[in-house]
FIZA-5778 format. One record per residue: residue in one letter; y, z negated, x negated of N, C-alpha, C in turn. Coordinates in steps of 0.2 Angstrom, whole numbers, padded with zeros to 4 digits, always signed. Layout:
BEGIN
AYZXYZXYZX ...
// end
This chain:
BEGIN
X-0583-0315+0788-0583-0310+0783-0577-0312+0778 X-0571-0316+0782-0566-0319+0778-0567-0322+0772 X-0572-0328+0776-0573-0333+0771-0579-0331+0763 X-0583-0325+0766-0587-0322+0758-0585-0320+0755 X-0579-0313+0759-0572-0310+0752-0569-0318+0748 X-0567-0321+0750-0563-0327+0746-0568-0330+0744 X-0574-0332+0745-0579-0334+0740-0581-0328+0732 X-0581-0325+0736-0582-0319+0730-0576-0317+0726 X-0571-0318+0729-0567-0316+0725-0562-0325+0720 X-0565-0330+0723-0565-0336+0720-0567-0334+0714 X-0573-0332+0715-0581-0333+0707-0576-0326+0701 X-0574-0321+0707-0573-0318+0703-0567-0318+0698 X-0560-0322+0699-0554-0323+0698-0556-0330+0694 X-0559-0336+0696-0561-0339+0691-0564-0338+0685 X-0569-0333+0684-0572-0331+0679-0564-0326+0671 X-0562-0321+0678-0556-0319+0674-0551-0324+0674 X-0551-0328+0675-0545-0335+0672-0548-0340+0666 X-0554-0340+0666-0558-0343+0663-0557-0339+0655 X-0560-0335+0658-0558-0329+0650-0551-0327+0649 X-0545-0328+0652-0540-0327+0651-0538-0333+0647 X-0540-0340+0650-0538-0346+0647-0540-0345+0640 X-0546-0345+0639-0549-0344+0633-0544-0342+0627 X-0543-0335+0628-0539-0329+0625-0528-0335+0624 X-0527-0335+0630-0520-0338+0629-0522-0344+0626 X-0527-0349+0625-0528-0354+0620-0529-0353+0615 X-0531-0347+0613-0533-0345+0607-0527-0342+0604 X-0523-0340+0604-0516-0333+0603-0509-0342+0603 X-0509-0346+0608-0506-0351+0607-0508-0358+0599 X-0513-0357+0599-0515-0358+0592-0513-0354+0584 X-0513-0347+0587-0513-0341+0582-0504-0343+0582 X-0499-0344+0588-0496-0344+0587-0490-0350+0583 X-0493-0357+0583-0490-0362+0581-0494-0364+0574 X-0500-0360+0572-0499-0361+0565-0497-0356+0562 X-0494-0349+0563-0490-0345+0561-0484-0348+0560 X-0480-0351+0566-0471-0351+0567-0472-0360+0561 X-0478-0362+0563-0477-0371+0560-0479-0370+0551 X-0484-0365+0550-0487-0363+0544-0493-0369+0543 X-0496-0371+0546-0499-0378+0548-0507-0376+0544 X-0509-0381+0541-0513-0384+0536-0517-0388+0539 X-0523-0390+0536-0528-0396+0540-0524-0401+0540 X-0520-0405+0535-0515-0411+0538-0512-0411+0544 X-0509-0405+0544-0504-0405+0549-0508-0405+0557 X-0513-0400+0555-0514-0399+0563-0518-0406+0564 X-0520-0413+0561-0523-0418+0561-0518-0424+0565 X-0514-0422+0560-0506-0425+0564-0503-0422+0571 X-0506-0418+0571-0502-0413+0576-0508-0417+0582 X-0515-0415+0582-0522-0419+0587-0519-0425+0589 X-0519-0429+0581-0520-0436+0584-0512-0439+0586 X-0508-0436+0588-0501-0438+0588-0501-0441+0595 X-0498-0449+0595-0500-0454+0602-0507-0452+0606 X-0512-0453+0600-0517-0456+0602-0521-0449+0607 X-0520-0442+0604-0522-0436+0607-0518-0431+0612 X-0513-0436+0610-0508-0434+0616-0503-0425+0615 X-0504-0423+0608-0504-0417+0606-0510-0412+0608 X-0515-0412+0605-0520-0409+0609-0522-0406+0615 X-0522-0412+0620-0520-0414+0627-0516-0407+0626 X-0508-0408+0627-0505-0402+0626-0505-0398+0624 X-0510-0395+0619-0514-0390+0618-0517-0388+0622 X-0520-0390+0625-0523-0389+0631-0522-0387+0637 X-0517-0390+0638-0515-0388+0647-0508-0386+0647 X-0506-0384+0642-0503-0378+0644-0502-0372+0642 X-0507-0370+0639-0511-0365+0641-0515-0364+0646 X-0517-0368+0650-0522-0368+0657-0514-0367+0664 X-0507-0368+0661-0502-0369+0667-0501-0361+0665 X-0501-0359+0660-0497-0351+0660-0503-0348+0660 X-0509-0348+0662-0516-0346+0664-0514-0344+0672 X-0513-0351+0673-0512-0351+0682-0506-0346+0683 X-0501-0346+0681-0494-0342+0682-0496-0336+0680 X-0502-0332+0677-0504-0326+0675-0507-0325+0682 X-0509-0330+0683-0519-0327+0689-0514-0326+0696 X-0509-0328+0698-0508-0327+0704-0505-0321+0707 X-0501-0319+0702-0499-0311+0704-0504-0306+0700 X-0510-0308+0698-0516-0304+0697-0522-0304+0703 X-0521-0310+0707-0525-0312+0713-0521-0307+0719 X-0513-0309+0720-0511-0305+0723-0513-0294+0723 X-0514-0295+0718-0513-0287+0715-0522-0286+0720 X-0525-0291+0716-0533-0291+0719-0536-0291+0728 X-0532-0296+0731-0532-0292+0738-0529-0289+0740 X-0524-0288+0737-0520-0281+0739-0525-0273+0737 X-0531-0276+0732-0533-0270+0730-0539-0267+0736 X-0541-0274+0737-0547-0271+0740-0547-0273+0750 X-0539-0274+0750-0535-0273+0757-0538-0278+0762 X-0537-0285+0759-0536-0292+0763-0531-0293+0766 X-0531-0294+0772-0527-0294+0775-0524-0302+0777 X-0524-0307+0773-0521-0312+0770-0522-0313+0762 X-0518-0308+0761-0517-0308+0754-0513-0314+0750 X-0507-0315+0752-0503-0321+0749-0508-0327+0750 X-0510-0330+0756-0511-0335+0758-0519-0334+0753 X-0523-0330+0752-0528-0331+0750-0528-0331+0743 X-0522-0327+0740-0520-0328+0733-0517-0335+0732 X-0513-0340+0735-0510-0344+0736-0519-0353+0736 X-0522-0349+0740-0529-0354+0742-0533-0353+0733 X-0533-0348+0728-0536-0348+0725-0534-0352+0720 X-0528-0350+0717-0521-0352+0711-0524-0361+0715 X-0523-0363+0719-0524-0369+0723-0532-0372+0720 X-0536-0370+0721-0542-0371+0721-0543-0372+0711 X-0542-0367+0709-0540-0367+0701-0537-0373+0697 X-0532-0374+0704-0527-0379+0700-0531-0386+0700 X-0534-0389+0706-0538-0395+0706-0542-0395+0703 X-0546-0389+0701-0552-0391+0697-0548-0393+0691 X-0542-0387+0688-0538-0391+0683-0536-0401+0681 X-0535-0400+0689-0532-0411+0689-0538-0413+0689 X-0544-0411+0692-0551-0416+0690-0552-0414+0682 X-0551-0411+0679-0554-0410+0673-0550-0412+0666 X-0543-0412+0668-0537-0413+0660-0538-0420+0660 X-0537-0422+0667-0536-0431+0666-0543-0435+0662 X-0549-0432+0664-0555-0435+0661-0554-0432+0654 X-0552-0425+0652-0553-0425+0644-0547-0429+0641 X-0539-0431+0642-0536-0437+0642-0539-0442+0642 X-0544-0445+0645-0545-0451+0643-0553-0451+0639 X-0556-0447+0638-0562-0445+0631-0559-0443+0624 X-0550-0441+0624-0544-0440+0617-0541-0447+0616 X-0540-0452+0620-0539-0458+0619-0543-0464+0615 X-0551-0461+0621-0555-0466+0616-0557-0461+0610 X-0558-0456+0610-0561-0454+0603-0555-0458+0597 X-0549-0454+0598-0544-0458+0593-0541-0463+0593 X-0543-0468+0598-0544-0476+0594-0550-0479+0592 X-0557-0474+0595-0563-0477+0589-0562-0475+0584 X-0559-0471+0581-0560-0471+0578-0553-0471+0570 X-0548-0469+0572-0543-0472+0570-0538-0478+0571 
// end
């Protein structure tokens, strides 16, 4: 019964991280072309800066302060529905999140590299 709760609540906390990330990528954007005043120029320089290496960090860190939201919201979540390994199942989540993370940044790092040397 252990193992269905944490598959369901896997699907279910990924999907709200998913859509959290979204939003904090979206509001992270809002915020550095407000504070930078940023134009098509800039935010070009800003992508292609070492070969996408800007971008990239557009990207994952918003995905790090994603992860830093969902755990004490995973917490709050077996705590709600009275799991009786709450940390460690909140702890296996944020974990589980995070490696999909490391398979996923490194391949788009290297699809922002070859895009901005074929093409610049």
């Amino acid at each position: 019964m252990n193992i269905i709760i944490i598959i369901i609540s896997y699907i279910l906390l990924s999907t709200a991280g998913s859509v959290a990330y979204v939003g904090i990528l979206l509001s992270f954007f809002m915020v550095v072309k407000r504070i930078f005043n940023m134009d098509e120029s800039k935010w070009n320089s800003f992508f292609k800066y070492k070969k996408g290496s800007g971008l990239y960090f557009a990207m994952v860190f918003p995905y790090l302060v994603t992860l830093i939201i969902m755990f004490p919201l995973s917490v709050f979540w077996f705590d709600l529905i009275h799991f009786e390994y709450r940390i460690s199942g909140s702890i296996f989540i944020i974990s589980l999140l995070a490696l999909t993370g490391l398979f996923k940044f490194p391949k788009l790092k290297g699809m922002l590299q070859n895009k901005y040397q074929a093409t610049y």
